[in-house]
C-alpha positions as CSV (number, residue, x, y, z in Angstrom):
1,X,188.5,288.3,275.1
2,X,185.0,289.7,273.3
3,X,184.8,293.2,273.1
4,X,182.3,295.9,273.7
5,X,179.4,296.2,271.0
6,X,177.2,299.0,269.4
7,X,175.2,299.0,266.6
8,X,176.2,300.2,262.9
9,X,173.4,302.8,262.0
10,X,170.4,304.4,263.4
11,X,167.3,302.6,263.3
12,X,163.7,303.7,264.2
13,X,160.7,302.5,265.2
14,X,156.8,304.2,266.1
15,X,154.2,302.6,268.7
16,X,152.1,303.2,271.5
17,X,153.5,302.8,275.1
18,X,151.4,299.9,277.0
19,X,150.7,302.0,280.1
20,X,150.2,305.3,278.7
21,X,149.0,305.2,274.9
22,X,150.8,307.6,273.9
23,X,152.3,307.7,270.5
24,X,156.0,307.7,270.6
25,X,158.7,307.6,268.4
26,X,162.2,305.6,269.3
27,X,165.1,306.2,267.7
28,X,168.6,304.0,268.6
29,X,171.7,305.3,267.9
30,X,175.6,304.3,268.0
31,X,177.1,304.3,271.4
32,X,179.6,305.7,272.4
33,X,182.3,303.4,274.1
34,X,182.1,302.8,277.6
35,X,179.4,304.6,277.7
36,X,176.4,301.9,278.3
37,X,173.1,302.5,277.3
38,X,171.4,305.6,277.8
39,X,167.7,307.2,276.9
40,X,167.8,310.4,275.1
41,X,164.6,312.6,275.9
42,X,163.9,314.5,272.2
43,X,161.2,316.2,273.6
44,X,163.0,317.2,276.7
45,X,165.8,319.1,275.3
46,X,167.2,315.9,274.6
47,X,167.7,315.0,278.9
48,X,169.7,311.9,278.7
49,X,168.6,309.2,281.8
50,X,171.3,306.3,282.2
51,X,170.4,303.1,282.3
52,X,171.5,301.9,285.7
53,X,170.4,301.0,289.2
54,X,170.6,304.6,290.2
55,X,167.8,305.9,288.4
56,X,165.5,303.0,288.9
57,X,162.1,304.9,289.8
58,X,159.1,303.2,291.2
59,X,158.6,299.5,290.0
60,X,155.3,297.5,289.5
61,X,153.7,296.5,286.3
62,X,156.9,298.1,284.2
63,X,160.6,298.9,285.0
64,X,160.6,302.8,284.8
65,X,163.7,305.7,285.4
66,X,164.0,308.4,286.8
67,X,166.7,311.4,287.0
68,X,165.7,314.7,288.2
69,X,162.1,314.4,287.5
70,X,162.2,312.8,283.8
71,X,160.9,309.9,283.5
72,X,161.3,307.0,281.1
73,X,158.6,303.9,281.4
74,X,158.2,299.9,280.3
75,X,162.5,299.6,279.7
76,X,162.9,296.3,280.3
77,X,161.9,294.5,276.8
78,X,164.3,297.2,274.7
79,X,167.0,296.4,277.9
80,X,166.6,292.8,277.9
81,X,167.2,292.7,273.9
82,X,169.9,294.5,274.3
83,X,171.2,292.0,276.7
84,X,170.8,289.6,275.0
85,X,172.1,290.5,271.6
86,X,175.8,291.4,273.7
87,X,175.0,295.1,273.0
88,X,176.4,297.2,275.0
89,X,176.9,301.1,274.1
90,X,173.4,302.5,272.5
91,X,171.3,305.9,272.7
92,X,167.7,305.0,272.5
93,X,165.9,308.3,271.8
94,X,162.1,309.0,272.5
95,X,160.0,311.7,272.5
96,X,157.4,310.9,275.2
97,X,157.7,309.4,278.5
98,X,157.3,305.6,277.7
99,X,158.7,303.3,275.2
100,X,156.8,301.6,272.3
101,X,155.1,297.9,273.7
102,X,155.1,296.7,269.9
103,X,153.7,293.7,270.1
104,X,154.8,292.9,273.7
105,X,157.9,290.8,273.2
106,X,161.2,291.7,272.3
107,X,161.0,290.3,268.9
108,X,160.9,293.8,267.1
109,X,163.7,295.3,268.9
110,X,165.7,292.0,267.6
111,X,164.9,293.3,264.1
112,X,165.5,296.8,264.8
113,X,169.3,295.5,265.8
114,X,169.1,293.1,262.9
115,X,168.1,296.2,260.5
116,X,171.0,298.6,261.9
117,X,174.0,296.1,262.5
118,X,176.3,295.2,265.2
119,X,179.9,296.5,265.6
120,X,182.8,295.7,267.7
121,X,184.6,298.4,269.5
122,X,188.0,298.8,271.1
123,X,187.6,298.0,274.2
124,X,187.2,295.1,276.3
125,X,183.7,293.9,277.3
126,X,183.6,293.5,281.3
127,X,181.0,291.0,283.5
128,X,180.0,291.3,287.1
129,X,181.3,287.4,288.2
130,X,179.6,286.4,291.3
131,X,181.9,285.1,293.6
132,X,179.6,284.9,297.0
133,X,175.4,284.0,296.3
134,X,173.2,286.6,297.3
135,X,169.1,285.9,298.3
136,X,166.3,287.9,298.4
137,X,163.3,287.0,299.6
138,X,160.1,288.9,299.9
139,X,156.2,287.7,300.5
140,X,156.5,283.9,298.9
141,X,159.0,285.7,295.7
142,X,162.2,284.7,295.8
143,X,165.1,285.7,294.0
144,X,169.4,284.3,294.0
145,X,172.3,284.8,292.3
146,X,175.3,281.9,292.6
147,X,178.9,281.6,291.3
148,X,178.5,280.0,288.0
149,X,180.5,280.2,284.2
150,X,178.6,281.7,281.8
151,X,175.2,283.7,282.4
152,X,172.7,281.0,283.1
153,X,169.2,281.8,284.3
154,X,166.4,279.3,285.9
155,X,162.9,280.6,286.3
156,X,159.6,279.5,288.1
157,X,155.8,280.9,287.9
158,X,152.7,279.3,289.6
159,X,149.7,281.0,288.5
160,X,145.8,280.0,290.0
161,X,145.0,279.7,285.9
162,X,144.3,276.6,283.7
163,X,146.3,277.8,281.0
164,X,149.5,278.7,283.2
165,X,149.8,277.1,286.3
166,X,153.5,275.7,287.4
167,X,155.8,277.1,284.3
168,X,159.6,276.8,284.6
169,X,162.4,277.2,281.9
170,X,165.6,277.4,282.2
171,X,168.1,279.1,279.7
172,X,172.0,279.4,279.0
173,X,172.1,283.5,277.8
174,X,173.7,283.7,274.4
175,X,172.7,285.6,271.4
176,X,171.5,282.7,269.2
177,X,169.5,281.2,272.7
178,X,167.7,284.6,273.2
179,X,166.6,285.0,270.0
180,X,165.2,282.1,269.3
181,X,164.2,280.8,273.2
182,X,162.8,284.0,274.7
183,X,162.6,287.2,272.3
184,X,159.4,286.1,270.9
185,X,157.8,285.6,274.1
186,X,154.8,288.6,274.7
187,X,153.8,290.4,278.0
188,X,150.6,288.7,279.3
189,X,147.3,289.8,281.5
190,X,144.0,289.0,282.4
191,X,140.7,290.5,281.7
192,X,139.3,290.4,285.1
193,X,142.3,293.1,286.5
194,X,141.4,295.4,283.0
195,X,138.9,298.0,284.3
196,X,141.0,297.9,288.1
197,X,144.6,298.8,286.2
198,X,143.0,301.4,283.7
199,X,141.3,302.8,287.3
200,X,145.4,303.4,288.2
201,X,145.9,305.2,284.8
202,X,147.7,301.8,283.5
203,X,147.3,299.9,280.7
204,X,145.7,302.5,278.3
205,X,147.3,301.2,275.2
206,X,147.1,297.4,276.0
207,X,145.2,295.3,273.6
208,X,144.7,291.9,271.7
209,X,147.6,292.9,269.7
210,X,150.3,293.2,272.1
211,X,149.5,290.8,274.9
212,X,148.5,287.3,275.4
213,X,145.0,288.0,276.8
214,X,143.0,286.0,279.4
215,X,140.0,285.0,280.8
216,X,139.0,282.9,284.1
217,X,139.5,279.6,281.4
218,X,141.8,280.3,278.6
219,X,143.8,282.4,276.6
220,X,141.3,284.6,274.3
221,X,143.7,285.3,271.5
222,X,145.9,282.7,270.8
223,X,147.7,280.7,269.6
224,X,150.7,281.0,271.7
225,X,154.1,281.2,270.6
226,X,155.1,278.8,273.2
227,X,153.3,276.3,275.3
228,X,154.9,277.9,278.5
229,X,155.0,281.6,276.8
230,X,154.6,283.1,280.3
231,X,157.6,282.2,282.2
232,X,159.6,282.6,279.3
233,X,158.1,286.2,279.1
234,X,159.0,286.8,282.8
235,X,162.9,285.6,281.9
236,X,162.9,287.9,279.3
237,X,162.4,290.6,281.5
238,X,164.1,289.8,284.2
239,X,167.3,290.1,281.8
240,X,165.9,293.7,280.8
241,X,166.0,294.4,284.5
242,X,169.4,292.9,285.6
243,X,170.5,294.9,282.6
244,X,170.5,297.8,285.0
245,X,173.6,296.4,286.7
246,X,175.1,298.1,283.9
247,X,177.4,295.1,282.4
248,X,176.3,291.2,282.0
249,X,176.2,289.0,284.5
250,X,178.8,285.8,284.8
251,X,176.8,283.2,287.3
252,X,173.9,282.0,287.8
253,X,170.2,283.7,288.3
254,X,167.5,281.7,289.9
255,X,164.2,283.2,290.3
256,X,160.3,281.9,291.9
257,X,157.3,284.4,291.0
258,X,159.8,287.2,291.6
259,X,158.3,290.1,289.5
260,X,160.0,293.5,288.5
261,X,160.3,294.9,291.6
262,X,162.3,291.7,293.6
263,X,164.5,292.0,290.2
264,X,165.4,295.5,290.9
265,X,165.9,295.0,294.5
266,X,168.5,292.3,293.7
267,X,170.3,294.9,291.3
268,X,170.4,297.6,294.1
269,X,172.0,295.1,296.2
270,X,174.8,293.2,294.4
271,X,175.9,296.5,293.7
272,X,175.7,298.2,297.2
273,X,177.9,294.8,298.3
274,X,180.4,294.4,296.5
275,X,181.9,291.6,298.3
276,X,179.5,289.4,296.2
277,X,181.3,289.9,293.2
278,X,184.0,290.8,290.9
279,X,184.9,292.1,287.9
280,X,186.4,290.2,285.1
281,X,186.7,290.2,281.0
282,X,184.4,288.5,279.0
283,X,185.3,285.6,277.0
284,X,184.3,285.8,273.2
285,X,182.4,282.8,273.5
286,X,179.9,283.4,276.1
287,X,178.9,286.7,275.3
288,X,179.8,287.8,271.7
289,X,177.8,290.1,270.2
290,X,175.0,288.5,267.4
291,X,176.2,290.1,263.6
């Protein structure tokens, strides 16, 4: 059976949140056991929000939480990291309201992890196994989960855009596949929705250097790290967000333009009905922890 995971040693890291700009500094720390992962508010008197479906706050351009009126913003590329390195028990402290964008992948949080260490701890790592398939579908996005072994993940995008168009990737979830297949993969926008989303008080500390950029014809500061960077961006944070179910999943995830907030839905779901799925112990093989 694998068991649970933290990391060796605090590591640190300083940005700018995408949304926000403001400067914040993020600090991860060993986890206790069992206890999942969990933001650490400095600046709040060191408010701890858990990362799990019951403090998903509102949901759009970024996965946020909420717990009794502290927020935390943009989770899901330090989450889906997490994921997919099998670690399971972390505090990530910050001392603002929204994570560090970096350079919009989860590349740097791989080095963070690679910089502090991984540990085993004593006790058994669990999965959510679907045993029933659950669909949600909303406005042409679409969203499933089947019985499957593993954690496998299939995704598909259609963007109106020369340089995107039909994308699809599909992906086995292991710690050597994730790093190489998806944690490079950066956040991506368009210049024509710029002056609408800084209007909504978003975006304020986007830029050429944390985001594949575009106009009406092309990407404007390439090259890409991928031919089909995009959907391999948007299966990297689906696993941020399905990290909210609060252990890995054991099936299979397929998802059509679904988007942060169809993600989220699913999450609220499987675990409001529970007849969809089961718990059972990981084998080392499928989800052990990268070292």
């Amino acid at each position: 059976m694998a068991m649970q995971a933290t990391i060796s040693q605090p590591v640190s890291v300083s940005g700018n949140g995408l949304h926000s700009g403001s400067e914040v500094n993020l600090k991860l720390i060993p986890g206790a056991v069992g206890r999942g992962i969990q933001f650490r508010r400095t600046d709040l008197e060191g408010f701890v929000v858990e990362a799990h479906a019951g403090n998903i706050a509102k949901v759009s351009y970024a996965t946020s939480l909420m717990k009794r009126g502290v927020f935390i913003s943009t989770t899901e590329h330090l989450l889906s990291a997490l994921m997919g390195c099998g670690v399971d028990n972390v505090s990530a402290e910050i001392d603002n309201l929204e994570l560090p964008i970096l350079d919009g992948s989860a590349q740097p949080y791989i080095e963070m992890l690679d910089a502090a260490g991984l540990r085993t701890q004593r006790r058994p790592r669990q999965a959510i196994c679907i045993v029933e398939p659950l669909e949600l579908e909303e406005d042409g996005k679409f969203i499933g989960v089947y019985p499957g072994d593993g954690y496998h993940l299939h995704y598909e995008i259609n963007f109106p855009h020369p340089a995107i168009e039909k994308q699809s990737f599909d992906l086995e979830l292991t710690p050597a596949n994730y790093r190489r297949e998806l944690a490079p993969a950066r956040t991506f926008g368009f210049l024509r929705d710029v002056e609408a989303m800084r209007r909504q008080g978003l975006i304020r500390g986007g830029g050429m250097d944390n985001a594949v950029v575009l106009d009406d014809r092309r990407v404007v500061n390439g090259p890409l790290r991928f031919d089909d960077e995009f959907v391999r961006h948007k299966m990297l944070d689906l696993i941020g967000d399905l990290a909210l179910l609060g252990l890995p999943l054991q099936g299979r995830v397929v998802a059509n333009k679904a988007g942060h907030a169809l993600h989220t839905a699913l999450v609220r779901r499987l675990l409001r009905e529970k007849s969809h799925w089961k718990l059972v112990e990981t084998a080392p093989h499928e989800l052990a922890a990268a070292v």
